[in-house]
Residue, then its C-alpha position, 0 to 999 in steps of 0.5 A: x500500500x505505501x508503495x502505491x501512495x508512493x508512486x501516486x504522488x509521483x503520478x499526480x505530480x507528472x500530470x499537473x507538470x505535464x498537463x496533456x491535453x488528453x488527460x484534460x478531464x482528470x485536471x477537473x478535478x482539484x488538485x487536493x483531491x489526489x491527496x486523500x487516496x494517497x494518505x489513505x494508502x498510507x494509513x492501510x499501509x501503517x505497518x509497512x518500515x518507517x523508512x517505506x512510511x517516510x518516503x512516501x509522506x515526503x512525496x506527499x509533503x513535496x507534492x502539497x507544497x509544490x502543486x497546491x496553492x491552497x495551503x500557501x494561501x491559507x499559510x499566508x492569511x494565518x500570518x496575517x491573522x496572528x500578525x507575522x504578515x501585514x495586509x497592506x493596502x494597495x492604490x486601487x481595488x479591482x473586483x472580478x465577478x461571474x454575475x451568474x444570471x445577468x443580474x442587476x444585483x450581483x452588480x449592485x453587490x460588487x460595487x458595494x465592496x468598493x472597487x476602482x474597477x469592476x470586471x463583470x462576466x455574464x453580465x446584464x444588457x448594456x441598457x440595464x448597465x447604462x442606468x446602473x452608471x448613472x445611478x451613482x453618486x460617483x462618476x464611472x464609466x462604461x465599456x460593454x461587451x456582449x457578455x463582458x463589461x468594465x465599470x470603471x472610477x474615471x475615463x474609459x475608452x474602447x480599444x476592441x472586442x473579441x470576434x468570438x465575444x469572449x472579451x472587451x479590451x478598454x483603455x482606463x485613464x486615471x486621473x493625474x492625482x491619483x495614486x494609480x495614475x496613469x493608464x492602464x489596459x484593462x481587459x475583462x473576459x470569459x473563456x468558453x465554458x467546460x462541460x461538466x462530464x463524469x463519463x471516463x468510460x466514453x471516448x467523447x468525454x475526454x475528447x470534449x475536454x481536450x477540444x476545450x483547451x484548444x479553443x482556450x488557446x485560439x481565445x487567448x491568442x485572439x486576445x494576445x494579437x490584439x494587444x500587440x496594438x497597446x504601447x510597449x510600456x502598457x500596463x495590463x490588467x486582465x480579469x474574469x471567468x477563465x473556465x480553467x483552473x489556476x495554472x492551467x497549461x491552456x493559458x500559457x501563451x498569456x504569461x507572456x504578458x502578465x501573471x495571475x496576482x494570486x501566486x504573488x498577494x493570495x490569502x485564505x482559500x482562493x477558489x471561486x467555483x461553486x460559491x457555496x463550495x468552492x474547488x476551482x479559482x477559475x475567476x482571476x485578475x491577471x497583472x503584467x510588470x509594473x503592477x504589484x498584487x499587494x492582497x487578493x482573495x476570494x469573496x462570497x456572493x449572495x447573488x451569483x454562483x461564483x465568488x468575486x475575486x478582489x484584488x488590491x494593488x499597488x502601481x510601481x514608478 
């Protein structure tokens, strides 16, 4: 039994290295999940030689520690919370939130948590968005996509929208005052969502993973030729629903210009699909360099199925 629990640690740390496409299907499922048959092993396996025991729980150790993000998440916000790290307040706060059903009050909610700039994915009609912008007492503006849209504290200005409606690509001018002054490009999209499949035994279910991946990849460097046209030195901002999970290979072209801010400034338990039981952190705020995720974390709704992903942030000069 250890020597299973053994080589499924090495198993499972060779698939999230190597992430085929083909074997898209088992990268569904979180990463911890691989830990609770491995520990299980173990425990059958409890009188197996210490030395056999070991080995196996470093495997385990090394896999946690190198391949799940949750636990240096949560290990960040423990020191936080007993005042070993400080939380440090970033120059603007930007929310990023799957509405779920277009609705009108999972806005009202996001914009309650006092965001600079909002990114909404599966939003209401420009209509109802236009009438919400109006309504506040600050002045925002607005950049409306088919099923993405960017609110915005001061100007905005179009730059494109995807072809295949994934994504609206907004230029945010800030104020010259401002702490975060400066523009900065600001994109808020959903990727083609992931059909939800518990048929391994058929061939199409793996397949229809493997095609979703590729249809991620044509999406994001849709997105990436479109870029090409900002300024050498932009700022980026990139936020929204990936329909991946966090560090999926389908989204490596993107690290070409940005990261996802949750690797450098996440605390507490990131994930933001389903709201009432989160194992995916399929919603993210991407940033490029000259941009410093100084606190992100996931926040619960009470309108959408997915929670909002805030993140605070801090410009460098």
């Amino acid at each position: 039994m250890v020597g299973l629990s053994a080589l499924l640690a090495v198993l499972a740390a060779a698939l999230v290295l190597a992430q085929p496409d083909r074997l898209a299907w088992l990268l569904m499922f979180p990463r911890w999940v691989w830990l609770g048959p491995g520990c299980v092993l173990l425990l059958l396996g409890r009188s197996a030689p210490r030395r056999w025991l070991g080995i196996a729980a470093l495997l385990w150790g090394l896999y946690a520690g190198l391949f799940v993000e949750e636990g240096a998440s949560l290990a960040r916000l423990g020191l936080q919370k007993i005042g070993l790290r400080a939380a440090v307040a970033g120059d603007l706060r930007v929310v990023s939130l799957n509405c779920g059903s277009r609705s009108e009050r999972a806005v009202d909610e996001a914009l309650a948590w006092q965001p600079d700039l909002l990114c909404l994915q599966e939003c209401p009609g420009r209509p109802q968005l236009e009438t919400l912008v109006r309504s506040r007492p600050e002045e925002w503006s607005l950049a409306a996509g088919p099923d993405a849209a960017i609110l915005a504290r001061g100007r905005l200005t179009v730059r494109q929208q995807s072809a295949r409606g994934v994504w609206i690509w907004a230029t945010w001018h800030r104020a010259a005052d401002h702490p975060a002054a400066g523009d900065i490009e600001v994109v808020s999209l959903r990727l083609h969502p992931v059909p939800i499949r518990l048929d391994p035994w058929s061939g199409d279910c793996w397949e229809s993973h493997a095609r979703i991946r590729e249809i991620h990849r044509q999406e994001i460097d849709e997105l990436l030729t479109a870029l090409e046209a900002a300024p050498a030195d932009a700022r980026f901002l990139i936020c929204g629903d990936f329909n991946a999970p966090a560090g999926d290979r389908g989204l490596d072209a993107l690290r070409k210009v940005a990261r996802d801010s949750f690797h450098d400034g996440g605390v507490g338990w990131g994930n933001t699909i389903l709201n009432d039981f989160p194992v995916h952190r399929i919603d993210q705020v991407w940033i490029s360099p000259h941009i410093e995720a100084r606190r992100v974390w996931a926040r619960k709704s009470s309108t959408s199925d997915h929670r909002a992903a805030i993140a605070d942030l801090s410009l460098q000069r």
